[in-house]
N, C-alpha and C positions, 0 to 999 in steps of 0.2 A: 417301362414299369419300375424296373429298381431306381431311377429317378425322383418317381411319386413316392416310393417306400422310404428314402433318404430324407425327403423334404419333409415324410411326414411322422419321421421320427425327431428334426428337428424341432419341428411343432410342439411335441409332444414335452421334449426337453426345454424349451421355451418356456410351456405352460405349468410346468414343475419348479421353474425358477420364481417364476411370479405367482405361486400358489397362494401366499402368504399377503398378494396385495388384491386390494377392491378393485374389480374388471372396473377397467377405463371407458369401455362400450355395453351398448346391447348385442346380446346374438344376432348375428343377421338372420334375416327369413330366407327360409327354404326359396330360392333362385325360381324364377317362372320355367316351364317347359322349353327347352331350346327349340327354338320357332323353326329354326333351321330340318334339325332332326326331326320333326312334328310334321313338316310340310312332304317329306320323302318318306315318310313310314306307307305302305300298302294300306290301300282302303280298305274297308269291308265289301266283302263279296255283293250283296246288295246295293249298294254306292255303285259299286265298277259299272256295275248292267245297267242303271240308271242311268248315268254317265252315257254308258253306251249307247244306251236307247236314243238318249236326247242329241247327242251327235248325230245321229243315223239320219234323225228327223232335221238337224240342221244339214246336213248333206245333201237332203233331199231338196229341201227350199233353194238349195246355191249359193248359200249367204256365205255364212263361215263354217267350223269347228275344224276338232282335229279328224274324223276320218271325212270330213266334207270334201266334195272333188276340188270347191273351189277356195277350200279357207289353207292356212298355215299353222301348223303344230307348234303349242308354246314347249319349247328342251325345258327337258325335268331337272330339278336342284343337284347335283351330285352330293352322292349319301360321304358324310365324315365317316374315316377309318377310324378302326383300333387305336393307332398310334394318334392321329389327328387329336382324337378325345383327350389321351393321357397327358399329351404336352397342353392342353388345354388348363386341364386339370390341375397340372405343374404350375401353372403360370400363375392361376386364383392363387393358389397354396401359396407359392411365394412372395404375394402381392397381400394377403394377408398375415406372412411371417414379418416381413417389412415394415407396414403399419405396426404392427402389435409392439414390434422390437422398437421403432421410432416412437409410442408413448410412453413405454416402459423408461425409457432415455430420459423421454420431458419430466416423467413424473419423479423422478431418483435425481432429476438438476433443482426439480421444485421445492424437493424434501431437502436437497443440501441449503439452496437459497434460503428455506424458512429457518434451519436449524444456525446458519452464520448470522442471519440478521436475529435472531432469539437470544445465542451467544455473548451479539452486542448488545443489545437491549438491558440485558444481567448485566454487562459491565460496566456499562453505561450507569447503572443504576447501580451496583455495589460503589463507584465513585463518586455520587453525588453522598452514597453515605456517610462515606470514609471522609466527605469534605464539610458537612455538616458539624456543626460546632454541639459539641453533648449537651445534654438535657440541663437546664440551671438547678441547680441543688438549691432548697428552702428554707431547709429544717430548722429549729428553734431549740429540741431538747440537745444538750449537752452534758455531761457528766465529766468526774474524776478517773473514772476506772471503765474498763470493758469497752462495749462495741460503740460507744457514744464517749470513752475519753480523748484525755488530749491528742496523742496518735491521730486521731479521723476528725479534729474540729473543720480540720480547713473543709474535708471532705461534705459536711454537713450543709452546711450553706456558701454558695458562693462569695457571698460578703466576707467569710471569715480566711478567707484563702490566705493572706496573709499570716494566719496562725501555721501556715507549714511553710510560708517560702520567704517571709519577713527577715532582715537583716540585722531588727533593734529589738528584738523580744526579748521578753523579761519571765522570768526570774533569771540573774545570773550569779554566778560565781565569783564574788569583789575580791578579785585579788592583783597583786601588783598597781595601786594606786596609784597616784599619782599625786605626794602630800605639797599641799601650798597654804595657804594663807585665807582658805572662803569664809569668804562674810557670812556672819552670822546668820540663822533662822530667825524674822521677826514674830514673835508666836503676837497675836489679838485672839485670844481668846477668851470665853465669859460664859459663864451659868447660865445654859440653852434647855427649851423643852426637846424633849427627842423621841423616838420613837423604835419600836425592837420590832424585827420581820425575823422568823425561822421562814428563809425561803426556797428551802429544800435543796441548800447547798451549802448553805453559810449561815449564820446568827450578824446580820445588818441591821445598825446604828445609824439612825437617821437624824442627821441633828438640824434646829432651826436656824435660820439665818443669822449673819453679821459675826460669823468665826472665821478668821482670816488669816495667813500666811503672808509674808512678803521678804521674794529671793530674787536676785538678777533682775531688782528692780522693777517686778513685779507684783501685784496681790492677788491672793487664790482663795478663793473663798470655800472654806470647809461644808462637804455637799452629806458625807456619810463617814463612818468606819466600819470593817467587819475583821472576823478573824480566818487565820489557816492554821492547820497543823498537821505536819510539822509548819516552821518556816518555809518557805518557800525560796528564799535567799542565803547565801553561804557566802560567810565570810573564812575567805582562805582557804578555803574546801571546811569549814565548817558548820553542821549545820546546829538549829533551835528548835526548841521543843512547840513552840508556836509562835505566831506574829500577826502584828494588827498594822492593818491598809488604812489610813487615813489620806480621804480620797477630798481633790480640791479641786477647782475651777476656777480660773481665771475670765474678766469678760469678752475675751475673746475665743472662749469655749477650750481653752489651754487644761491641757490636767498636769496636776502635780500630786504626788502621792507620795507621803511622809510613811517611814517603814517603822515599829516599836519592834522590837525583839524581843520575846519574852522567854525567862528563865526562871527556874525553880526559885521560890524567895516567900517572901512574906505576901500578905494578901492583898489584892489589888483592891483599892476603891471603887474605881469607876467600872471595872469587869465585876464584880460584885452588885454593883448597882442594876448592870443587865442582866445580869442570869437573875437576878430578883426579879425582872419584868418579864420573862421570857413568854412568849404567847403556849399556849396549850398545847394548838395544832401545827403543823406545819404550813408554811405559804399562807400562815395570819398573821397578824401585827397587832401590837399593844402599842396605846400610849398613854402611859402612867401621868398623872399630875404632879410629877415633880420635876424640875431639872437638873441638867448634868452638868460638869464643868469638865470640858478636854485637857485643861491645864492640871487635870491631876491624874495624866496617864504617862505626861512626858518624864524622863529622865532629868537628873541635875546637872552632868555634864550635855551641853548641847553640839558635840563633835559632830560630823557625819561623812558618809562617801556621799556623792553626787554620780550619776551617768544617765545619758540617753536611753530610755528602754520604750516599754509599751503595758497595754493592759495585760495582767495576766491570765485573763477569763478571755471567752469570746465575745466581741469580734476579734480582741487582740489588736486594738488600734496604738499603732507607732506616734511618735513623738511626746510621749509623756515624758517628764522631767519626775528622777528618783531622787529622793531624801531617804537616806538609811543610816538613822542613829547609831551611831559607836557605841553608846552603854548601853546594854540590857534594861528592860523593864520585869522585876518580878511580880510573878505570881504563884501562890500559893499551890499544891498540889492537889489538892481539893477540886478548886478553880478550874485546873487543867484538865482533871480525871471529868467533870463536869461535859466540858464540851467535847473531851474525848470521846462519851457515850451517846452524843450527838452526828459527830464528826469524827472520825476517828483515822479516814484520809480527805483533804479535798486539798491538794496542794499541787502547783503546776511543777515537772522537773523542769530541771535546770536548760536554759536553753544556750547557745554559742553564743560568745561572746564576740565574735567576728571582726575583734581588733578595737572595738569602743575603748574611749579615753574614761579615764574612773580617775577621779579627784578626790582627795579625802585631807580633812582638816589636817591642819601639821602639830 
C-alpha cells in the first residue's frame, strides 16, 4: 500500500510539472470489469438454486454436472488478494508514469529541435541581409546648404558618388604652382545669340554655336557660362567675391572650363547685358533678340593656372581641364549686390588637392 501511495504522489508531481503543457493524449476510459474478479464473485441466491436444481436433474439422467454421480466438477478460479490487487495497481501506475514521462521527453527534444532550426533560419536570413548590396539612391534635387548640400551629394544619387570619394575635384586652393612657359589661350570668339535661365541655383548663359577655345592642341567649343558667389576657387588661400564658369566641350565630349574672377571695379558689359534679360520667374528662360560677345568679359592680361579637377555641381565628373585667369574681371557693386539678392551662397567648398600638379604662366 505505501508503494501505490509513493507512485501516486509521483504522478501527482509529474502532472504539476507538465501543468503548463497541452496533454499529449486522451484520458483513457474507465478499464472493462476484471473478468477474472467477476467470474469468482458469489452468485445471487436465486442463480445458486437454479444451478442447483439443474445439476440434480443432470445427476439424475447420468450424463454429467457437478453434483452428478457420473460427471466431474469444473475447480473454481482462485479469488486475487489484497495484496495481488495493489501490486496490480502499482504496475498500471507505473506503466503509465513511464509513458507520460517518455512524451514529456519527446515533446521538450521537439520544442528544442524547432527553436535551433528557427535560430538558423534568423541567421541564415539576417546574413543574406547584411550581404545584399543597399538600395540604389536616385535622387535629382541637390542644393548649396542643408540636408541636400554638398556634404550628402554623393549620398543622393548613386551616380554622384564620386562627389565624396573622387581624387580630382574641384574647387581647389591654387597654390604652390608650378611657373613655366604655357601656351597661350586661343580665344574664337564672336557676337552670338544666347539665352538667360534663373534655374533655381545659378543665373545660366546659354550661348549659340561656333565660340571656341583652343589649348594642348585641342578645340572646345563654348556650350554655356553661369556665376557663383563667392568664388569658388582660391588663389593662395585667397578668396573673390564672385566668379564666372565658362563651360566648353570638345568633340570628344572633353570639358574645359575657363575660371573669370571677379572684383569690385567698374561695370561690366556683358553681366549687365544679362541681368537686363534676366527671366521673371525662376527655372524660365529668356531669349532676347540681341547678341552677346564673350570677348568682352575676358581680362587684357591672358596669364592663367591650369590643373586637373572636375565639375563642381553634381554628378561631379573628373577629368575636366581648369583655365583660371590670373587677372581679375571687374564688376560694379551694384552688379554684385544684384545677384547677391538672388544668390547670395551657391558655391562649392574647397575640396583636397591630393598632390595635383598646378602649372601657372611664368
Amino acid at each position: 500500500m505505501r508503494n501505490l501511495i509513493a507512485l501516486s504522489a509521483c504522478c501527482f508531481v509529474v502532472a504539476a510539472a507538465s501543468a503548463n503543457e497541452p496533454p499529449a493524449y486522451a484520458p483513457p476510459k474507465k478499464p472493462a470489469p476484471n473478468t477474472v474478479i467477476e467470474s469468482i464473485r458469489p452468485a445471487k441466491p436465486g442463480a445458486k438454486q437454479g444451478a442447483e436444481t439443474a445439476g440434480a436433474t443432470r445427476g439424475t439422467g447420468g450424463t454429467s454436472g457437478t453434483n452428478g454421480t457420473g460427471g466431474k466438477g469444473t475447480p473454481a478460479a482462485p479469488r486475487m488478494t489484497e495484496r495481488e490487487r495493489e501490486e496490480q495497481a502499482e504496475a498500471e501506475l507505473s506503466a503509465k508514469i513511464a509513458a507520460r514521462l517518455a512524451e514529456m521527453r519527446a515533446n521538450q527534444a521537439a520544442r528544442v529541435a524547432a527553436a535551433a532550426k528557427a535560430k538558423k533560419a534568423a541567421a541564415a536570413k539576417a546574413a543574406a541581409i547584411a550581404a545584399a548590396p543597399p538600395p540604389r539612391a536616385n535622387g535629382t534635387h541637390w542644393a548649396y546648404e542643408g540636408e541636400y548640400g554638398p556634404a550628402n551629394w554623393s549620398k543622393i544619387n548613386s551616380d554622384w558618388a564620386v562627389c565624396g570619394n573622387g581624387k580630382r575635384q574641384s574647387p581647389i586652393d591654387i597654390r604652390d604652382g608650378m611657373k613655366v612657359e604655357l601656351e597661350q589661350i586661343a580665344f574664337d570668339y564672336k557676337p552670338s545669340a544666347f539665352s538667360v535661365t534663373d534655374n533655381g541655383r545659378t543665373v545660366q548663359v546659354t550661348m549659340g554655336g561656333g565660340n571656341y577655345i583652343t589649348v594642348g592642341n585641342r578645340m572646345y567649343e563654348l556650350q554655356q557660362f553661369h556665376f557663383h558667389r563667392p568664388s569658388e576657387e582660391r588663389i593662395n588661400g585667397r578668396g573673390f567675391e564672385m566668379v564666372i564658369h565658362l563651360e566648353h566641350k570638345d568633340s570628344e565630349g572633353k570639358l574645359a572650363v575657363l575660371s573669370l574672377l571677379l572684383e569690385r571695379g567698374k561695370p561690366q558689359p556683358v553681366i549687365q547685358t544679362v541681368w537686363n534679360n534676366l527671366p521673371l520667374e525662376k527655372r524660365d528662360t529668356a531669349s532676347p533678340a540681341i547678341v552677346l560677345d564673350p570677348n568682352d568679359m575676358l581680362p587684357q592680361r591672358r596669364d592663367y593656372y591650369t590643373y586637373m579637377g572636375s565639375m563642381t555641381h553634381p554628378p561631379c565628373t573628373e577629368g575636366v581641364l581648369w583655365l583660371v585667369m590670373k587677372e581679375p574681371v571687374q564688376a560694379s557693386p551694384a552688379q554684385m549686390a544684384l545677384f547677391s539678392r538672388l544668390y547670395p551662397l551657391n558655391a562649392r567648398p574647397i575640396q583636397p588637392g591630393s598632390g595635383r600638379m598646378i602649372k601657372e604662366s611664368n
